[in-house]
ROKOLKOL-417709 format. One record per residue: residue number from 1; x negated, y negated, z of N, C-alpha, C in turn. Coordinates in Angstrom, 3 decimals, padded with zeros to 6 digits. Layout:
# residues N
@num->NUM, nxx->X, nyy->Y, nzz->Z, caxx->X, cayy->Y, cazz->Z, cxx->X, cyy->Y, czz->Z $
...
END
This chain:
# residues 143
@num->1, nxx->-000.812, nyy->001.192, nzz->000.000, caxx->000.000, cayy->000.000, cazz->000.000, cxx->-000.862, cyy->-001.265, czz->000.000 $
@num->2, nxx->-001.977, nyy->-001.475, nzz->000.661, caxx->-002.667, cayy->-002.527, cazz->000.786, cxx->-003.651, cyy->-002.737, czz->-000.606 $
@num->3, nxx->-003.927, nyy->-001.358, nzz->-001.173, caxx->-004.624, cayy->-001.645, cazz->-002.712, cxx->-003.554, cyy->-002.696, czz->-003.419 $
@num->4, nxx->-002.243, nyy->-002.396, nzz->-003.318, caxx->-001.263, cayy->-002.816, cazz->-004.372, cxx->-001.065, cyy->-004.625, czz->-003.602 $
@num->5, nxx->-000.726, nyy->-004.475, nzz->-002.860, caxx->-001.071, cayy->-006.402, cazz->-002.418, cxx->-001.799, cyy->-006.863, czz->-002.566 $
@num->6, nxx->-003.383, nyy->-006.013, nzz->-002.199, caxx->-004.384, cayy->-006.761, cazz->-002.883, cxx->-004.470, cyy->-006.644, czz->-004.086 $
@num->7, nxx->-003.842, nyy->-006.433, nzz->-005.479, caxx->-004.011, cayy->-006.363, cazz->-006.573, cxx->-002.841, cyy->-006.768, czz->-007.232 $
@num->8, nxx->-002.320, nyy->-007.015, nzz->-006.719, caxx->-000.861, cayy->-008.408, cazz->-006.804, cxx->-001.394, cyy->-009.301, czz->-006.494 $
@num->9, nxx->-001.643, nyy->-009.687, nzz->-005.438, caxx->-002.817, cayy->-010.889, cazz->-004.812, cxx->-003.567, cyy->-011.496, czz->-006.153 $
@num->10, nxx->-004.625, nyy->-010.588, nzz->-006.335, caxx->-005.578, cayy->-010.986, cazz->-007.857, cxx->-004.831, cyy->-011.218, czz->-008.509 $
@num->11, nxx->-004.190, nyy->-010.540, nzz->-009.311, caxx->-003.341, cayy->-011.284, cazz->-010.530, cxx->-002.835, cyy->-012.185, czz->-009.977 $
@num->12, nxx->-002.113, nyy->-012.994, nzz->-009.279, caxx->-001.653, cayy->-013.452, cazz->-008.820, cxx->-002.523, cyy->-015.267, czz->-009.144 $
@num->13, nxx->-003.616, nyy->-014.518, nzz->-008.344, caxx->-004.794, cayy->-015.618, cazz->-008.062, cxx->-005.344, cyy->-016.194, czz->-010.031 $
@num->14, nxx->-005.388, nyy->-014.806, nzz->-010.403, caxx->-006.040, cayy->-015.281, cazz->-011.937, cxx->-005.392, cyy->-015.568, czz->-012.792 $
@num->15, nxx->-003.636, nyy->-015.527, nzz->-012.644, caxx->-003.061, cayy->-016.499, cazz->-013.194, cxx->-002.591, cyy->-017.612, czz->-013.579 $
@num->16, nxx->-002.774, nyy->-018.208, nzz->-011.616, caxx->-002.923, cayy->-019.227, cazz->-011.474, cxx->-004.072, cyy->-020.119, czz->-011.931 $
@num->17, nxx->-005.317, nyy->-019.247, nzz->-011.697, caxx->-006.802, cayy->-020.210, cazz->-012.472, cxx->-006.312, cyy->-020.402, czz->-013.761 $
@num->18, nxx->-005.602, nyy->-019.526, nzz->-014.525, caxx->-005.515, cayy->-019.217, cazz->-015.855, cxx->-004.841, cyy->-020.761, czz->-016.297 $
@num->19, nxx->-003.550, nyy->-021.009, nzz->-015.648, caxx->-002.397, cayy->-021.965, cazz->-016.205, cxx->-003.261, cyy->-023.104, czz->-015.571 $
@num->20, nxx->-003.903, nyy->-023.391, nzz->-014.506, caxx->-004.593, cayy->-024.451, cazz->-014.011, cxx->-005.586, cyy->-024.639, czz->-015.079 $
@num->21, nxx->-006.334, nyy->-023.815, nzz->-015.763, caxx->-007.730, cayy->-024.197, cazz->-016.632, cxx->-006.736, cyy->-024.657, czz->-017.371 $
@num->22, nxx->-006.312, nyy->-024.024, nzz->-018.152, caxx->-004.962, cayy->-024.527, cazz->-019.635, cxx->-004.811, cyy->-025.930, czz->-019.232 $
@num->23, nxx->-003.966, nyy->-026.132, nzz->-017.988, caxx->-003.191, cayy->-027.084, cazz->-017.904, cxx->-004.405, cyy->-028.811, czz->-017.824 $
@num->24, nxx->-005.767, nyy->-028.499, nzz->-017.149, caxx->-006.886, cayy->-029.737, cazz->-017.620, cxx->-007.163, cyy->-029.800, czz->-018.590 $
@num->25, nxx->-007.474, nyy->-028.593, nzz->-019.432, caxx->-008.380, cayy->-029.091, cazz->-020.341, cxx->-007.184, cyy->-029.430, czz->-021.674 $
@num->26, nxx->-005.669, nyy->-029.538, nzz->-021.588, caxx->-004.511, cayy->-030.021, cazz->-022.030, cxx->-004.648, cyy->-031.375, czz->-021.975 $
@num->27, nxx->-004.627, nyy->-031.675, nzz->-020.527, caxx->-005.059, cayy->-032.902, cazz->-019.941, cxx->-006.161, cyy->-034.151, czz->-020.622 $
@num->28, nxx->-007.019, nyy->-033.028, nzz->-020.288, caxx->-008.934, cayy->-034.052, cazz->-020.805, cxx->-008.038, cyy->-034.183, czz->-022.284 $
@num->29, nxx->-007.885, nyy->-033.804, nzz->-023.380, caxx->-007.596, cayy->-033.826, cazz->-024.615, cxx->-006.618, cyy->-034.480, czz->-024.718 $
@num->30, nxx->-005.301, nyy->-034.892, nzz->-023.799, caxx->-004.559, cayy->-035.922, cazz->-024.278, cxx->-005.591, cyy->-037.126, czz->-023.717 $
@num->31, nxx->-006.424, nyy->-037.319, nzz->-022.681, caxx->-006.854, cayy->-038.301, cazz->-021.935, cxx->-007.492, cyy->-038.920, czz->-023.348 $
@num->32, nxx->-008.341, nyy->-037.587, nzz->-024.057, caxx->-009.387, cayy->-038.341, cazz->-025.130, cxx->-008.709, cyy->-039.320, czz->-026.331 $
@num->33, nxx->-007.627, nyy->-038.493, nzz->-026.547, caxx->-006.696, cayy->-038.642, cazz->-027.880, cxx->-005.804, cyy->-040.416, czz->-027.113 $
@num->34, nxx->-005.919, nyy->-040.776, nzz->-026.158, caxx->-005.150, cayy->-041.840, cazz->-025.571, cxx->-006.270, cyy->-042.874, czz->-025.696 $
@num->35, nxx->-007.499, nyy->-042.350, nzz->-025.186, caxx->-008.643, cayy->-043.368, cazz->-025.686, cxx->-008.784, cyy->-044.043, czz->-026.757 $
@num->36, nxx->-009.108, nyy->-042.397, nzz->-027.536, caxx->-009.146, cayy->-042.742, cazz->-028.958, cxx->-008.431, cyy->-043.904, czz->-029.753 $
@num->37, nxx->-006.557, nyy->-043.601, nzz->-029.249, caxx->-005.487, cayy->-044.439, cazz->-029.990, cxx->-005.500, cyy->-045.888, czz->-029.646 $
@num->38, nxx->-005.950, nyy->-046.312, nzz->-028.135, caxx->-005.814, cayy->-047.089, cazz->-028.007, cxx->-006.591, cyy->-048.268, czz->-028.471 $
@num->39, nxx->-007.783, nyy->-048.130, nzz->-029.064, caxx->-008.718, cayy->-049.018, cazz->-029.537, cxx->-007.945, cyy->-049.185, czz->-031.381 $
@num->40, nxx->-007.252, nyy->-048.854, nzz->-031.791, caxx->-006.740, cayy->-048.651, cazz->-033.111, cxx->-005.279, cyy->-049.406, czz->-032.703 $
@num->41, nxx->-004.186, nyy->-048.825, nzz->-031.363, caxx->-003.786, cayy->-049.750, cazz->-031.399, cxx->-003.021, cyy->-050.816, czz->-030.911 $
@num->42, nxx->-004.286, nyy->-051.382, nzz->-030.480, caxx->-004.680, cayy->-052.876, cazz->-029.700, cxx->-004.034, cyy->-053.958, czz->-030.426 $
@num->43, nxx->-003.980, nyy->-053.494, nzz->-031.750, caxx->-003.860, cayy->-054.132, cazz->-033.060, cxx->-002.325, cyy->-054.114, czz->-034.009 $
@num->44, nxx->-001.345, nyy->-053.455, nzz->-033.212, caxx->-000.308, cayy->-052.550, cazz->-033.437, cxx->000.845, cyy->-053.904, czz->-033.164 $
@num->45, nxx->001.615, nyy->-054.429, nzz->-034.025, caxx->002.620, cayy->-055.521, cazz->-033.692, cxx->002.021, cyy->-056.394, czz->-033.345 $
@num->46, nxx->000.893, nyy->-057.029, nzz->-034.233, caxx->000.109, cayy->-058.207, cazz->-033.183, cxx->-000.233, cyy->-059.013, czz->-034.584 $
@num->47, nxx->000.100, nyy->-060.272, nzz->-034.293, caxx->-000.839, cayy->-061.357, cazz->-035.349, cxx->-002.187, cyy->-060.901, czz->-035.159 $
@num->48, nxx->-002.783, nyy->-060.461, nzz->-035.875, caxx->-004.297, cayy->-061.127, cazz->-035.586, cxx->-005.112, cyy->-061.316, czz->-036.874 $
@num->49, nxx->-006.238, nyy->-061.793, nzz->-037.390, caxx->-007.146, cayy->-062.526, cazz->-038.223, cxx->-007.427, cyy->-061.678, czz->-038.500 $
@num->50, nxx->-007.796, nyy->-061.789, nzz->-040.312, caxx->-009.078, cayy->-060.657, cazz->-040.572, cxx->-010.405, cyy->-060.438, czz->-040.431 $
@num->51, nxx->-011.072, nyy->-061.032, nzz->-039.236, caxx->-011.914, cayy->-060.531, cazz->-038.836, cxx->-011.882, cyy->-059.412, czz->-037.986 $
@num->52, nxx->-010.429, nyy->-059.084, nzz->-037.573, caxx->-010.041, cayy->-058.325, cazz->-036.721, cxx->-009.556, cyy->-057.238, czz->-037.604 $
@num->53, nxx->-009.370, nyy->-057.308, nzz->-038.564, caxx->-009.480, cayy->-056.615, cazz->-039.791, cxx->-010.443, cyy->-055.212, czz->-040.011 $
@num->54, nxx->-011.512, nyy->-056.593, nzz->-040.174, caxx->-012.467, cayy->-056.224, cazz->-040.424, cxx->-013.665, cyy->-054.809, czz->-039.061 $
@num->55, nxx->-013.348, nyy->-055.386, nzz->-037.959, caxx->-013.198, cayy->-055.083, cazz->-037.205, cxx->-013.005, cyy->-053.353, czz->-037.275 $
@num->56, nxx->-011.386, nyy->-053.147, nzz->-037.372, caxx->-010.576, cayy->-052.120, cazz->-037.171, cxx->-011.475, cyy->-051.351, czz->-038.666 $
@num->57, nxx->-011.406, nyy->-051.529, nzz->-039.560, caxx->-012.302, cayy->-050.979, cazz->-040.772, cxx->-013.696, cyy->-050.288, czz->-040.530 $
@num->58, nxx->-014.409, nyy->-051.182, nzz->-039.775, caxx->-015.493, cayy->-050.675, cazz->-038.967, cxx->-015.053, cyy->-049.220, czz->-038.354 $
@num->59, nxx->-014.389, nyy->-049.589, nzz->-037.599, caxx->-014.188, cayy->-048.189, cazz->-036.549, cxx->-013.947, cyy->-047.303, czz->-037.080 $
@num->60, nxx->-012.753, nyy->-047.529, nzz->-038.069, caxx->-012.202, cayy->-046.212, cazz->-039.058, cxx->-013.268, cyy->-045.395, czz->-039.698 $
@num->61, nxx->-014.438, nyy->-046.077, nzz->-040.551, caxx->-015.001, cayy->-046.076, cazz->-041.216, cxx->-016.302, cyy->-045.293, czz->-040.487 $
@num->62, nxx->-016.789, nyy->-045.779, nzz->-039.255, caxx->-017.734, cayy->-044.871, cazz->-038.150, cxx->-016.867, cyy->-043.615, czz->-037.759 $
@num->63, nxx->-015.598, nyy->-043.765, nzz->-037.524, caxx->-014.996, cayy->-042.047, cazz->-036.886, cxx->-015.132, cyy->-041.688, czz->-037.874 $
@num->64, nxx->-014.893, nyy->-041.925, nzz->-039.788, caxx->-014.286, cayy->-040.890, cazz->-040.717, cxx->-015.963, cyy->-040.159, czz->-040.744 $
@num->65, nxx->-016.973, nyy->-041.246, nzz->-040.387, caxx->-018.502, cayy->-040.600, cazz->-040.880, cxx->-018.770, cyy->-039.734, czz->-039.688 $
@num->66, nxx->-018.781, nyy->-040.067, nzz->-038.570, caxx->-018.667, cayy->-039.189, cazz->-037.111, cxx->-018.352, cyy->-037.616, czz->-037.567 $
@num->67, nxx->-017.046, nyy->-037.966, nzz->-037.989, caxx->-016.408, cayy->-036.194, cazz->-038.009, cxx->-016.582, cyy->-035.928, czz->-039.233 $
@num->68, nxx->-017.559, nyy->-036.145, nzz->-039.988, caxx->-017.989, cayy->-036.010, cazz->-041.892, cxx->-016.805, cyy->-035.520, czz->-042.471 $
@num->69, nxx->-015.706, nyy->-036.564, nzz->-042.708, caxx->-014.517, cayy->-036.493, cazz->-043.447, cxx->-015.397, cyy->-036.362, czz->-044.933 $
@num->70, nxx->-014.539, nyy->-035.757, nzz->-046.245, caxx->-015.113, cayy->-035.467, cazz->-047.476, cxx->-014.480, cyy->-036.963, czz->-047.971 $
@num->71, nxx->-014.723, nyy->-037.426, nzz->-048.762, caxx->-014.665, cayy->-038.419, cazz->-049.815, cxx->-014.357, cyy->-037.693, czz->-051.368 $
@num->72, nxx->-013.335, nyy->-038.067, nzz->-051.749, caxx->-012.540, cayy->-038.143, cazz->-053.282, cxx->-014.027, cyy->-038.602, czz->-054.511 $
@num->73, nxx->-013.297, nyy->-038.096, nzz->-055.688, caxx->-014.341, cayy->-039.016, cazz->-056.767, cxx->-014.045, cyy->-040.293, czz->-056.499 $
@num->74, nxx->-013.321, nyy->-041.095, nzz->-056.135, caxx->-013.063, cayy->-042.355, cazz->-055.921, cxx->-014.015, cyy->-042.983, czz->-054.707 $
@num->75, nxx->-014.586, nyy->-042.202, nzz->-053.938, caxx->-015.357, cayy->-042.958, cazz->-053.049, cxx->-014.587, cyy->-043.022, czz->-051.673 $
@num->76, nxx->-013.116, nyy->-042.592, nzz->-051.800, caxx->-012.333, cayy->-042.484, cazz->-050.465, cxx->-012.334, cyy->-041.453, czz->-049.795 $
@num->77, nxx->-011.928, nyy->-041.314, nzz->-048.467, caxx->-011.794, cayy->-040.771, cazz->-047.059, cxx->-010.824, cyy->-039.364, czz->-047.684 $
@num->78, nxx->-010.760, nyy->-038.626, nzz->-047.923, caxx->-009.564, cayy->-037.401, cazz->-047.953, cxx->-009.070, cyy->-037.300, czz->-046.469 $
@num->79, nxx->-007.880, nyy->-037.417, nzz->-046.438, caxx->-007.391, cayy->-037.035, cazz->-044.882, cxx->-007.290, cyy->-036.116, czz->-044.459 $
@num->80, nxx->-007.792, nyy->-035.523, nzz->-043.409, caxx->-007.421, cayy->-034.162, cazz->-042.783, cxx->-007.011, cyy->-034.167, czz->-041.849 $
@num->81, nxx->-006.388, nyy->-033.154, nzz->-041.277, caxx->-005.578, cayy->-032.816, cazz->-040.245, cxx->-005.421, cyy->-033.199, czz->-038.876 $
@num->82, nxx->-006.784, nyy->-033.745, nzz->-038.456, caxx->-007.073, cayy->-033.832, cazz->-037.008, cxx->-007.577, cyy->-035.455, czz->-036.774 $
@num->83, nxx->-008.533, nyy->-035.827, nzz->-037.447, caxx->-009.612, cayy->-036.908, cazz->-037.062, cxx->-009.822, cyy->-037.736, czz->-038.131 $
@num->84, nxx->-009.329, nyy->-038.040, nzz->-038.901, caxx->-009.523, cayy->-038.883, cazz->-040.052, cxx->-008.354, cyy->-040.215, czz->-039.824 $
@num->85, nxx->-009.305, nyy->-041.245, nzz->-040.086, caxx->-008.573, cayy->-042.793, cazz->-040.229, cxx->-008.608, cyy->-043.409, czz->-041.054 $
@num->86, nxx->-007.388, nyy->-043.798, nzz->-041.815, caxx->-007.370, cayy->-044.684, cazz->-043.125, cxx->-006.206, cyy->-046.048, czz->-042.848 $
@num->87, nxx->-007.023, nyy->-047.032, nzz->-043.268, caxx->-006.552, cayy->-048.452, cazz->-043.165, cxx->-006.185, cyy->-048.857, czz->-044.247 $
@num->88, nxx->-005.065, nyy->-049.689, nzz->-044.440, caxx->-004.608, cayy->-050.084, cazz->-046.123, cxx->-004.521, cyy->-051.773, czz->-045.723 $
@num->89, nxx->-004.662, nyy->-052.588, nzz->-046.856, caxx->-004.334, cayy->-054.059, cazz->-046.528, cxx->-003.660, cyy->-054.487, czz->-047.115 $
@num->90, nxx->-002.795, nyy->-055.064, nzz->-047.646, caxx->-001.543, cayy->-055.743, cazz->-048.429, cxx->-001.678, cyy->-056.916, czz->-047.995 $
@num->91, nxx->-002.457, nyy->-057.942, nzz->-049.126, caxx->-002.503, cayy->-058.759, cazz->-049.332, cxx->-001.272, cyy->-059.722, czz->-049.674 $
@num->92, nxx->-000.273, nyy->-059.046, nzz->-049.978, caxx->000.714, cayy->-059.560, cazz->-050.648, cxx->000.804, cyy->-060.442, czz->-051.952 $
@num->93, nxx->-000.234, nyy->-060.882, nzz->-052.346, caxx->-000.710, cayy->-061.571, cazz->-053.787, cxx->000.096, cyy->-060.250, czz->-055.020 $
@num->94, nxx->-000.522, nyy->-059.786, nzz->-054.567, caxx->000.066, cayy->-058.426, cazz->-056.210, cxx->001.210, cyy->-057.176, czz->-055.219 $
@num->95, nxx->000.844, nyy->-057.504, nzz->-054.226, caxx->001.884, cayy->-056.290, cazz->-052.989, cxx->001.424, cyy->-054.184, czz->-053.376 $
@num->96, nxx->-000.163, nyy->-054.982, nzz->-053.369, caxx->-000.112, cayy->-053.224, cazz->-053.600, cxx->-001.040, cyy->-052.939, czz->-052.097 $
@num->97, nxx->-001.179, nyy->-052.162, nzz->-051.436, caxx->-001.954, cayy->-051.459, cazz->-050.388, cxx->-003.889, cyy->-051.425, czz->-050.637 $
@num->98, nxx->-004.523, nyy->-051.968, nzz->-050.061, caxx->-005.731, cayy->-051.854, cazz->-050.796, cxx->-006.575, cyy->-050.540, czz->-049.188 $
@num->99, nxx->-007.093, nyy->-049.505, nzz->-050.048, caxx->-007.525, cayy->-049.097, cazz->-048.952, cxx->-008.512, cyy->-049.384, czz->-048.638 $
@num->100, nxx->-008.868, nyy->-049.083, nzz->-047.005, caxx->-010.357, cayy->-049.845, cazz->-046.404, cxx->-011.650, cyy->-049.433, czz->-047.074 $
@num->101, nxx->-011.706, nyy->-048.690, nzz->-047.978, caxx->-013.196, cayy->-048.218, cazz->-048.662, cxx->-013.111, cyy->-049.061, czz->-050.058 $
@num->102, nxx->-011.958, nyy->-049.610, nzz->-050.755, caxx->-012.457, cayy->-050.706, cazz->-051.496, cxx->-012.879, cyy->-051.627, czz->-051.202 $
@num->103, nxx->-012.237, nyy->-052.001, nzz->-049.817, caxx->-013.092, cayy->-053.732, cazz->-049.591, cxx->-014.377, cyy->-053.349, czz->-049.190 $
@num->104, nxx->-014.477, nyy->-052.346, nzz->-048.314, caxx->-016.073, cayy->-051.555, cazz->-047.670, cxx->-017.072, cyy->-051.500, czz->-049.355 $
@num->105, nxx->-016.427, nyy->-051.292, nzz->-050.411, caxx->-017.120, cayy->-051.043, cazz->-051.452, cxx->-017.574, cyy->-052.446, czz->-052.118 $
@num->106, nxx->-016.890, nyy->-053.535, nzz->-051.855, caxx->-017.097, cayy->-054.804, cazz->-052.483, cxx->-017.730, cyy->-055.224, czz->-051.042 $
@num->107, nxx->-017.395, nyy->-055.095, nzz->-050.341, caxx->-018.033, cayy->-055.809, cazz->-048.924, cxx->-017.349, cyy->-056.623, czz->-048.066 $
@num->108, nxx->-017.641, nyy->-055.473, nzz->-046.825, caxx->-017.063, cayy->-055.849, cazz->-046.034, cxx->-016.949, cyy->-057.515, czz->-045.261 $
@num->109, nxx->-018.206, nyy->-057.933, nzz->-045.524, caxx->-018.346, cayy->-059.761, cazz->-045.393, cxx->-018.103, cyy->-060.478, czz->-046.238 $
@num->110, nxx->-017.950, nyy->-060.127, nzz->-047.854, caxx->-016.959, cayy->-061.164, cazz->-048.353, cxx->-015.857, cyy->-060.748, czz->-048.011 $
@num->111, nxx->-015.056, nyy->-059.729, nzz->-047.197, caxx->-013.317, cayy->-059.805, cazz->-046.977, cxx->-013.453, cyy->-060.979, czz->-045.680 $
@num->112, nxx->-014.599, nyy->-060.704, nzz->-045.235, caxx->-014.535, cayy->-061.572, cazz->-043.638, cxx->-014.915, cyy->-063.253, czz->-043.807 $
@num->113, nxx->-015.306, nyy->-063.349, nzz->-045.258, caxx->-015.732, cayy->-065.145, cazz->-045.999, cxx->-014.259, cyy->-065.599, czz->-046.383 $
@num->114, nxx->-013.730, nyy->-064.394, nzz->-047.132, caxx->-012.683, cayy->-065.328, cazz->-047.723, cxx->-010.849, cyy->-064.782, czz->-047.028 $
@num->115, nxx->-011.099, nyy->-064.025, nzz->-045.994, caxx->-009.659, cayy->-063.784, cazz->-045.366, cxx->-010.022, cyy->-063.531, czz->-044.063 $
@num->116, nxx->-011.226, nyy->-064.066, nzz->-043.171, caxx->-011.147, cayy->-063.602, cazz->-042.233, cxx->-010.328, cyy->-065.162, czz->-041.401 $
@num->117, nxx->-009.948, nyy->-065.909, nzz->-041.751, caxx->-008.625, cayy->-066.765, cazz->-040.760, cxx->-007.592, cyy->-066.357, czz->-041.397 $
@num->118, nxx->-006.860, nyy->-065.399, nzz->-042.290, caxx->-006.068, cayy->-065.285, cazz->-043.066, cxx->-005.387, cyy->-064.400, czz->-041.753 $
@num->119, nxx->-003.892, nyy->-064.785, nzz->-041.525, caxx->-003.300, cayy->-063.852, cazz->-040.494, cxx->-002.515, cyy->-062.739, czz->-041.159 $
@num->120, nxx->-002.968, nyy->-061.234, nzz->-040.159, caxx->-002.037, cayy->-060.288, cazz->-041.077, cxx->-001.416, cyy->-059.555, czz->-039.624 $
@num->121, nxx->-000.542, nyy->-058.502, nzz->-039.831, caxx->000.300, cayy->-058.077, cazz->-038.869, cxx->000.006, cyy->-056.483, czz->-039.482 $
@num->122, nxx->000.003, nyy->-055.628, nzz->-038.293, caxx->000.259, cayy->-053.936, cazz->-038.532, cxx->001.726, cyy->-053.828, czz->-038.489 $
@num->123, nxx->002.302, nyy->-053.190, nzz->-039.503, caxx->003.674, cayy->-053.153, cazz->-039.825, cxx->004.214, cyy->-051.269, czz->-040.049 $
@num->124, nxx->003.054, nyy->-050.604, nzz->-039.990, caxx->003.359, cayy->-049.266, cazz->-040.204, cxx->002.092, cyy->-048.384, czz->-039.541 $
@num->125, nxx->002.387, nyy->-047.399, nzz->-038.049, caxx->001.019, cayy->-046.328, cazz->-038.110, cxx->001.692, cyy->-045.159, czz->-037.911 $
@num->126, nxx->000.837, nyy->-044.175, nzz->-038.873, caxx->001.187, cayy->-042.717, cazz->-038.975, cxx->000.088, cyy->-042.226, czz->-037.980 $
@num->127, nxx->000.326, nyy->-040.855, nzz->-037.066, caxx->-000.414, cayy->-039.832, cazz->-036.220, cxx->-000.621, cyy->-038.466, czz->-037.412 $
@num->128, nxx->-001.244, nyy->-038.057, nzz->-037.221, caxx->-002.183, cayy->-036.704, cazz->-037.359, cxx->-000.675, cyy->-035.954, czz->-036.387 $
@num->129, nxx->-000.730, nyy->-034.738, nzz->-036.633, caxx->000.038, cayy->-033.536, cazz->-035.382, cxx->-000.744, cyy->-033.705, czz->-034.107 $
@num->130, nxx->-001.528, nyy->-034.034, nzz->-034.025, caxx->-001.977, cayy->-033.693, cazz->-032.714, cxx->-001.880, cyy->-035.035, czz->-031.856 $
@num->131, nxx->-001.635, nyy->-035.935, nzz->-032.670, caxx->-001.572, cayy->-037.277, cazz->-031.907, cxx->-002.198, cyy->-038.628, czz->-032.010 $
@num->132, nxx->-003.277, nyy->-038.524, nzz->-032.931, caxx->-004.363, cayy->-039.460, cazz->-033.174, cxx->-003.973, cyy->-039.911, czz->-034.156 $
@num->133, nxx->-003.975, nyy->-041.285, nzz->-034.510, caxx->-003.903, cayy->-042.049, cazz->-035.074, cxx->-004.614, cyy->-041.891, czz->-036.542 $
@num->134, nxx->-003.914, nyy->-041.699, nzz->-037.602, caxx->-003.884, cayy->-041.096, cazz->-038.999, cxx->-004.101, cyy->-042.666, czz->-040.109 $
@num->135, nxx->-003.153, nyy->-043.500, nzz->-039.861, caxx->-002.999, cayy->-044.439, cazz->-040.707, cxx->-002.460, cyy->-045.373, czz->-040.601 $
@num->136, nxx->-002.979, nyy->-047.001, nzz->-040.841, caxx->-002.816, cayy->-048.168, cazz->-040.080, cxx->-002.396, cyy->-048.979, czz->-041.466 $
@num->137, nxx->-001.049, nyy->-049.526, nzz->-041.975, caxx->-001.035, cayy->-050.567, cazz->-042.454, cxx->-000.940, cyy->-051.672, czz->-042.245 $
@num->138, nxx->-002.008, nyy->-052.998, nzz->-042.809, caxx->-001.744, cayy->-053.914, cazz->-042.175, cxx->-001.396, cyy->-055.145, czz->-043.607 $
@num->139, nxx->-000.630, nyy->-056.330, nzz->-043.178, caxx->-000.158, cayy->-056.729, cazz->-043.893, cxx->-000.170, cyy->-058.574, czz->-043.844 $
@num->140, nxx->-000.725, nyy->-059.065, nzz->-044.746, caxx->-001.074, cayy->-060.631, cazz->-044.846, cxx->-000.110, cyy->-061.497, czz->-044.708 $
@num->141, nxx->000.101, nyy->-062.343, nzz->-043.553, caxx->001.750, cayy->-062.882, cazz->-043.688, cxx->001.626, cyy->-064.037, czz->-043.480 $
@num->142, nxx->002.226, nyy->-065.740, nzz->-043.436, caxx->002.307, cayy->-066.345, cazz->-043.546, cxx->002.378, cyy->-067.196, czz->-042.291 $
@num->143, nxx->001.482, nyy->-068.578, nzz->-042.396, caxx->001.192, cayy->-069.214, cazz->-041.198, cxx->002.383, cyy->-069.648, czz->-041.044 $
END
């Protein structure tokens, strides 16, 4: 009788470690994924300048190289599933989406010479499944 309590006991005990390990390292991974989002968006319903733009492009542009996202013949980011960030700008002049690796391709300091007091607003962000922040449109709007 006492083998069987003590071996109810154990299971008992290593199930609990079991759902306790699960249940941190659940934890640490939303903690990271909350980090992550929040520097992306700081920027989320907010006037701000395109230097702040410019800014957010930066970051995208260091995580997509961080986690060696593949790049298209075009020179762009392919999105994948987990960790990839793509920024679009809508200038509103022609109203098409410009993504952040064309201006990165013309340069990133002439977008910051000739639109960085130019005010734009984030008007649309898509998540990845897991939670991280996938895709940021931002959009040029009027003083």
């Amino acid at each position: 009788m006492k083998k069987i309590i003590i071996l109810l006991i154990s299971i008992f005990i290593i199930i609990v470690v079991a759902f306790s390990y699960n249940y941190f390292q659940f934890e640490k991974e939303k903690s990271e994924i909350n980090k992550f989002n929040k520097y992306f968006l700081d920027y989320n319903q907010k006037n701000i300048y395109g230097t702040d733009i410019t800014t957010v492009i930066n970051r995208a542009m260091d995580n997509n190289k961080q986690y060696k996202i593949e790049k298209n013949e075009f020179d762009e980011f392919i999105p994948d599933e987990n960790n990839s960030v793509k920024i679009f700008i809508n200038l509103q002049e022609d109203g098409l989406n410009y993504p952040m690796e064309k201006l990165y391709k013309v340069g990133i300091n002439r977008f910051t010479e000739y639109f960085g007091m130019l005010k734009f607003e984030c008007n649309q962000v898509n998540f990845h499944e897991n939670g991280k922040v996938s895709e940021m449109y931002f959009k040029a709007i009027n003083n």
